[in-house]
Steps between C-alpha positions, in 0.01 A plus 500: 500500500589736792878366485526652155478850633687716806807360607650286173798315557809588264706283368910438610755702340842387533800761531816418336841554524553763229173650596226366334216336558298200381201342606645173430846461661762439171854448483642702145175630403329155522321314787684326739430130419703173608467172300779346616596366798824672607832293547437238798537197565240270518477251820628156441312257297205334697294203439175729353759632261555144336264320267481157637733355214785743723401372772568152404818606330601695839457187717698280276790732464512448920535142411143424591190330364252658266195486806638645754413865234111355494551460926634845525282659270177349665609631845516843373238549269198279673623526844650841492825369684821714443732311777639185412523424868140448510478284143571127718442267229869642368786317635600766779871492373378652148343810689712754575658431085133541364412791685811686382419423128161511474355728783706819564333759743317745314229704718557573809207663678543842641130604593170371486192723485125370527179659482276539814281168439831317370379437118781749388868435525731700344864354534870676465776295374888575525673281151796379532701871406275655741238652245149506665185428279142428697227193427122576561296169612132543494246299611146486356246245535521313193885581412808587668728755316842597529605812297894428406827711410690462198751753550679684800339838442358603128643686218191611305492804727102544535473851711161359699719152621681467804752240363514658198683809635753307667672371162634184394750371724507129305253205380385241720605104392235276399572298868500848640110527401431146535641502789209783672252248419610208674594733843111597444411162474696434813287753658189391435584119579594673836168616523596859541246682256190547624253270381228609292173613641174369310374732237871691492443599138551882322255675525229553198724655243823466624736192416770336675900531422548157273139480413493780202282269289202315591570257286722362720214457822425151416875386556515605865441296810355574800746484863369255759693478895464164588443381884891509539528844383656448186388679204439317165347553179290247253881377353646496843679679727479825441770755303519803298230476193592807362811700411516848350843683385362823623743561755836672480617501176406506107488124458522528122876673541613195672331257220706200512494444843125607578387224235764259650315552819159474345627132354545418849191609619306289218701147496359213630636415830766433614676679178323804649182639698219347195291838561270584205640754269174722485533558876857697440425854374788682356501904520673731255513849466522476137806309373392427163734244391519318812052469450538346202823266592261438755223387320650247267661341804191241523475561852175640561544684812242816543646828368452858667584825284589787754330749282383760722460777245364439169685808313829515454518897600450384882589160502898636349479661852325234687697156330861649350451161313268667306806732303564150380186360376196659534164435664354337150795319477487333811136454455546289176786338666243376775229431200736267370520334823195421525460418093811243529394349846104494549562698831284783590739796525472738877570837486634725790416830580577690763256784600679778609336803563478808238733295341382255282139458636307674269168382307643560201812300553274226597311533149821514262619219717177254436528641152854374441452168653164439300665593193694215552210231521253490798531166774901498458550729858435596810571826684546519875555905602632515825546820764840594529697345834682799654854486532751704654543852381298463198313819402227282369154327634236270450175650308185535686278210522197683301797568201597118505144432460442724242789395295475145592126528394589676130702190395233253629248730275746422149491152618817449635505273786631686836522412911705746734768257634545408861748746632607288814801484667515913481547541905786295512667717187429134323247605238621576113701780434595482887842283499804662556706242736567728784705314712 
């Protein structure tokens, strides 16, 4: 427990205006939070924005027939094609119409960073209005990951987060996040992430981003190259098995479009990309009413509570949220998840040193969640990424232990997650769109 003692780290203070200070940065005496999206406009409508009913509707009101939506619609969500140049079985007279209506540019690429052996990209996109928001792609060797946005920057304010600091500058369209998948998809059709070296697993006690719940290990499928070096999967050529809002943004502030996205993630091709609903995880730091819209939506996608304190006399300063509903709040919000929807429940915590590390946070945490029933979650700590200027650091490995070790001792089932991605600023906590 050396790291307890000598040189403790202290915790941000934030100056004001009229002199005072906070620990939590406010705006009129109370923390400075964002729910909603500030006035923009959103980018014009797309073909991931439509149900397949406005698809049809869209074609006929351009005096065409009903299939040419189901042509379309295959192209871009089994063959990840966004240029109508390249979709030949349409009569090449109709392209240049269809692509105005139903595909309008909406990432462009500005940079593209990858880890040292490739299974790492981490992606910057320029929307439409010039906002930037980054895409994580990981590759491991039974899954292939891609942590998305859901909003240009974040308004939940989280001191420890790089994109929360940089505010809300406007939500993301459901095409907008639909839209990082299918790029991703382009990339790994291109063969341009690495593929995945045998036995390329976490490590004993660690898990991998999209894979909170081992529940979910029989549903994967291992990657095979074939002799022509393209890389496929036991359903086919292979794609992005698993999504996880855990990049830029509280997806839970932008609900209606996040769950339009989801729907397009989950229908059956070619009304969307037919993925399985327990390989999306959705991440929240604590939006009460948004958990429990969440869980009667009868989509059972895998839910993360951002908990990362389990009082509410840090976690006010850690998660502002928390002014607004409190840590057992959001923990019976996330109990009722898992009681409406069968789903085993991840919590994340990130250990930040002197912070919220201690032994005995780790008991009144296990002591919460088993108050609450025992088999219903699973916790996955995980040392802080460093970001730029933060005051704060990850805890010592023999303090993770310890405190990952007291909540395996109450029963609580616990694996340090994979921190990859961390070298290329790609890693949680870590994206701030820097163009």
């Amino acid at each position: 427990m050396s790291s307890q003692a000598g040189n403790r780290q202290t915790r941000p203070v934030v100056e004001h205006a009229d002199g005072t200070t906070s620990k939590t940065p406010t705006r009129d005496g109370r923390p400075l939070l964002n729910f909603k999206s500030p006035r923009a406009s959103q980018p014009k409508q797309h073909l991931a924005d439509m149900t397949m009913d406005e698809r049809i509707d869209a074609v006929k009101e351009m005096g065409l027939p009903a299939f040419r939506a189901k042509q379309i619609s295959t192209h871009y969500f089994s063959h990840y094609q966004t240029d109508v140049e390249s979709m030949t079985d349409l009569p090449k007279d109709l392209r240049a119409d269809l692509q105005e209506r139903f595909f309008p540019h909406l990432l462009t690429e500005v940079r593209r960073l990858r880890t040292e052996n490739g299974d790492t990209i981490k992606f910057l996109w320029r929307l439409y209005d010039g906002a930037l928001v980054e895409s994580v792609l990981m590759r491991y060797r039974n899954r292939v990951t891609l942590c998305v946005s859901s909003q240009c920057g974040c308004g939940m304010n989280c001191p420890f987060c790089a994109t929360g600091q940089q505010g809300l500058t406007r939500n993301m369209s459901a095409a907008e996040i639909v839209e990082q998948v299918i790029r991703a998809n382009q990339v790994i059709a291109a063969g341009e992430l690495a593929p995945a070296p045998s036995g390329d697993m976490p490590a004993e006690g660690e898990t991998a981003l999209g894979a909170e719940s081992d529940e979910d290990q029989g549903e994967t499928s291992e990657a095979t190259v074939d002799a022509s070096g393209t890389t496929t999967s036991a359903t086919g050529p292979e794609r992005v098995s698993n999504i996880v809002f855990m990049g830029m943004g509280e997806p839970l502030a932008n609900y209606k479009r996040v769950m339009n996205a989801v729907r397009r993630f989950v229908e059956p091709a070619p009304q969307g990309l037919g993925m399985s609903a327990r390989r999306i995880t959705i991440s929240t730091v604590g939006l009460v009413p948004g958990i429990n819209k969440l869980a009667a939506e009868d989509i059972p996608v895998t839910f993360a509570l951002s908990l990362h304190a389990p009082d509410d006399e840090l976690r006010d300063e850690m998660i502002p949220v928390n002014t607004r509903w409190k840590a057992d709040e959001a923990i019976d919000a996330a109990y009722n998840y898992y009681q409406v929807t069968g789903r085993r429940v991840s919590i994340e915590y990130a250990l930040i040193k002197d912070m919220n590390d201690h032994p005995w946070r780790a008991e009144l945490l296990a002591k919460k969640l088993n108050a609450r029933g025992r088999g219903w979650v699973h916790v996955n700590p995980i040392p802080l990424n460093p970001t730029p200027g933060s005051v704060w650091t990850a805890s010592e490995p023999e303090v993770a232990d310890e405190f990952v070790r007291r909540l395996i001792d109450q029963g609580i089932p616990t694996t340090i997650r994979d921190t990859r991605g961390s070298d290329i600023d790609g890693a949680c906590g870590q994206l701030a769109a820097a163009d």
